[in-house]
N, C-alpha and C positions, 0 to 999 in steps of 0.2 A: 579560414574565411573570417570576416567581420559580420556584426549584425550589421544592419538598416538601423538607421538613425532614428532616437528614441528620445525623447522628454521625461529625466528622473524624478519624481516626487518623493521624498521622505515623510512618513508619516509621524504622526507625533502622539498618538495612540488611536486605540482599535475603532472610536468611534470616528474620530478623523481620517483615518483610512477606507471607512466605509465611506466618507464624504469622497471622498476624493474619487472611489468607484462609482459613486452614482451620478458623477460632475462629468468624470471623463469618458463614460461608457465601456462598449465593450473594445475598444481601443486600450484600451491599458488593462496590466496583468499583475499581480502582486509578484514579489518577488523576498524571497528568506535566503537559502541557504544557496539558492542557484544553480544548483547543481544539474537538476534539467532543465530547465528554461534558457539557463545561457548557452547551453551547447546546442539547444535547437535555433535559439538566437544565431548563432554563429552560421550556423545552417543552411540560415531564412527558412528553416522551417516553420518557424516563428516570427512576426516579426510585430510585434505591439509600438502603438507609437506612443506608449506612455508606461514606464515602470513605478510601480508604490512600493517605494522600500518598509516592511514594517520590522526589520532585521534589531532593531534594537527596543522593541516595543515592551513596555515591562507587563508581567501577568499572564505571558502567553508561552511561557516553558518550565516546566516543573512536571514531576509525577508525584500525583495525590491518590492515596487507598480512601475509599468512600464504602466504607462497609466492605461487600468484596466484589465489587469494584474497581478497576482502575483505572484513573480519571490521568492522561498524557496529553499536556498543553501542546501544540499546535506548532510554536518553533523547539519544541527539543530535539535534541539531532539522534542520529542512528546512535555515535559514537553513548551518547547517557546512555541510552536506554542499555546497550554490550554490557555498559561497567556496570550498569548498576543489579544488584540483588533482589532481583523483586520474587523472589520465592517462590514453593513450587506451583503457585495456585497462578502466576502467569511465566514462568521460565522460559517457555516457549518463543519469548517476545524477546528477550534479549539474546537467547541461543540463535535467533533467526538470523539478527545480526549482523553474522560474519561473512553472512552472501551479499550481504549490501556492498557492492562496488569495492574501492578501495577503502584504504586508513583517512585516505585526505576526504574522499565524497564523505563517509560515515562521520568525521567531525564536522564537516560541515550544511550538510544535505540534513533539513528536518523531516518529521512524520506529516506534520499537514500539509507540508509539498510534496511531499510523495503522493497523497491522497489526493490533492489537487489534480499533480498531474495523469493520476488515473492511468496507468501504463498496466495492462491487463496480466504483466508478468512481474509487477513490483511485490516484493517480499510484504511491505503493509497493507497493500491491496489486498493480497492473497488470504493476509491474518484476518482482516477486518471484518471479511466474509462469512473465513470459516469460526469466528469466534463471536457473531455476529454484535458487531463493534458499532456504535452510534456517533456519526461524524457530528460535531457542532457545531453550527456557521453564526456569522453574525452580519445581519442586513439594517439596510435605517429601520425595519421594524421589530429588531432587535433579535437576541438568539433564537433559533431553532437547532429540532435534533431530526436527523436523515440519517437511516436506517444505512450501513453499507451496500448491502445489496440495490438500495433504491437510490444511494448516492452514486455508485458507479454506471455509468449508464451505454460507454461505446469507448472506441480506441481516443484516450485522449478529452472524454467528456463528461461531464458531472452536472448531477443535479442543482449545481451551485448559480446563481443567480449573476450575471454581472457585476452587481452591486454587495454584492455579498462575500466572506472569508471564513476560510478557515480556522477557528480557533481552539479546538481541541477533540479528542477524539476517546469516546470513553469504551471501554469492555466492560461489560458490565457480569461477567460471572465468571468463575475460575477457571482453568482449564490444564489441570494436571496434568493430563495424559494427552498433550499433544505435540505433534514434532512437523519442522517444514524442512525439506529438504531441496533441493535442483540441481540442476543441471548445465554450463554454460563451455563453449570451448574452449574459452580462455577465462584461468580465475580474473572476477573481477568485471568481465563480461555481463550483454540482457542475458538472462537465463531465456535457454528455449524451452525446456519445460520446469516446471515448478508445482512441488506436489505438496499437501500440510495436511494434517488428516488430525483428527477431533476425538477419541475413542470415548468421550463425557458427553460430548454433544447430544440435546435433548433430541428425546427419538432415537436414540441412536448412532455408530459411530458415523461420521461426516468426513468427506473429502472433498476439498476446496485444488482443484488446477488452474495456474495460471503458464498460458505460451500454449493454448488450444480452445481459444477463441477470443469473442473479440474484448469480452469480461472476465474474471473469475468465475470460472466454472466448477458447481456444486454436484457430487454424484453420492446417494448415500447407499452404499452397497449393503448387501443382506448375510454373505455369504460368512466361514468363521475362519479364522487364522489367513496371516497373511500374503499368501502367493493367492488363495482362491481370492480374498478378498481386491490384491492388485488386478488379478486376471477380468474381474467383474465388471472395476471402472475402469480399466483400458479397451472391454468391450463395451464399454456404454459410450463412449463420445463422438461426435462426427469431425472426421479431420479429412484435409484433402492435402493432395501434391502442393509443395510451396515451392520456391526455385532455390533449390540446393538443400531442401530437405523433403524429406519424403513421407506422406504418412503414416506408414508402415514405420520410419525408422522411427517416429515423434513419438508413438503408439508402445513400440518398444521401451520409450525412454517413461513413458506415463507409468508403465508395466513397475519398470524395477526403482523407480525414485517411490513410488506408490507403495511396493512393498518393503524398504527402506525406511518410510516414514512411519508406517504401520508399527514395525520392528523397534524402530526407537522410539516412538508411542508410549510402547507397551512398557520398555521398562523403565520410565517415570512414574 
């Protein structure tokens, strides 16, 4: 299929791009890496009558260590983040990776599009949560920071403003000892379930799932080693019959990606 016909805007930086979101309303959608937006486009899942390309915007792709910290601009794509070395204090960020889509999405699909498009089972969503990552926007009145948890907000919806974007996304403490693992039927597929687990997380170790409900969902289980601790959050969550999966089978799948992620966790 084709999209519905759409009015392209190029932006010619971040402040101009925000002009252009508060001119055209909520009729237009930014656009980076494309990678979800034009296949819902195609879809009419989607159908904006006005696109802001900010794909060549300078200032809005690079990773910066800010103390310990790390501060990931907004169009950097999956593929930097895989290559790059960012040590053991966030590895978990680039090991995640390899579940993003393909070679071709991961070069070209970035992290603030991901976060934009809010998809309750997306690998940065799931991280953001459980590492509790502070998205940056930028509006006519100028940057704010929104908490993950409080940016994600329903299937496909974010605290983001209309007139407002995406421009980078910070984690702001280490996190050695963590690992995301999933699930999908075909490599390269949405993952149905998506498990990352925190074993540093204050308070305690933390479990972020995504592909059981309609956000990333946090369970911080009590119990020790990793089968009791899988068996804990796959009885903590509420799931029900979907069509052509079961709750029972989803449940299962929480089970062993859960204790998987636990497993490799640990020996980081």
């Amino acid at each position: 299929m084709k999209p519905a016909a759409f009015t392209y805007h190029r932006a010619h930086s971040v402040a101009g791009a925000v002009e252009l979101l508060a001119e055209l309303g909520e009729d237009a959608k930014i656009i980076a890496g494309g990678q979800s937006l034009v296949a819902m486009m195609n879809f009419r899942l989607a159908r904006p009558e006005h696109l802001v390309d900010i794909t060549h915007l300078d200032g809005l792709s690079g990773i910066h260590r800010d103390g310990g910290a790390l501060r990931i601009g907004a169009l950097t794509t999956h593929r930097a983040i895989e290559k790059t070395d960012l040590g053991p204090e966030h590895r978990v960020l680039s090991a995640a990776m390899r579940w993003v889509g393909h070679l071709p999405i991961r070069t070209r699909g970035t992290v603030g599009g991901s976060l934009a498009h809010a998809d309750a089972t997306a690998e940065w969503c799931v991280l953001a949560v459980l590492l509790d990552a502070v998205v940056v926007a930028h509006g006519p009145s100028g940057r704010r920071e929104i908490a993950a948890r409080e940016f994600l907000l329903g299937p496909f919806t974010t605290a983001l403003e209309p007139d407002e974007m995406v421009v980078e996304v910070v984690f702001p403490r280490p996190a050695r000892r963590a690992a995301l693992t999933e699930y999908a039927d075909r490599r390269g597929d949405f993952a149905i379930v998506a498990s990352a687990v925190d074993l540093d997380a204050p308070g305690g170790a933390s479990v972020v799932l995504g592909g059981v409900g309609p956000v990333p969902v946090t369970v911080r289980p009590t119990g020790t080693g990793p089968t009791a601790m899988a068996d804990e959050v796959a009885a903590a969550i509420d799931l029900r019959d979907e069509p052509g999966i079961s709750a029972h089978y989803r449940r299962g799948l929480v089970r062993t990606l859960t204790a998987r992620a636990f497993e490799e966790a640990a020996t980081r």
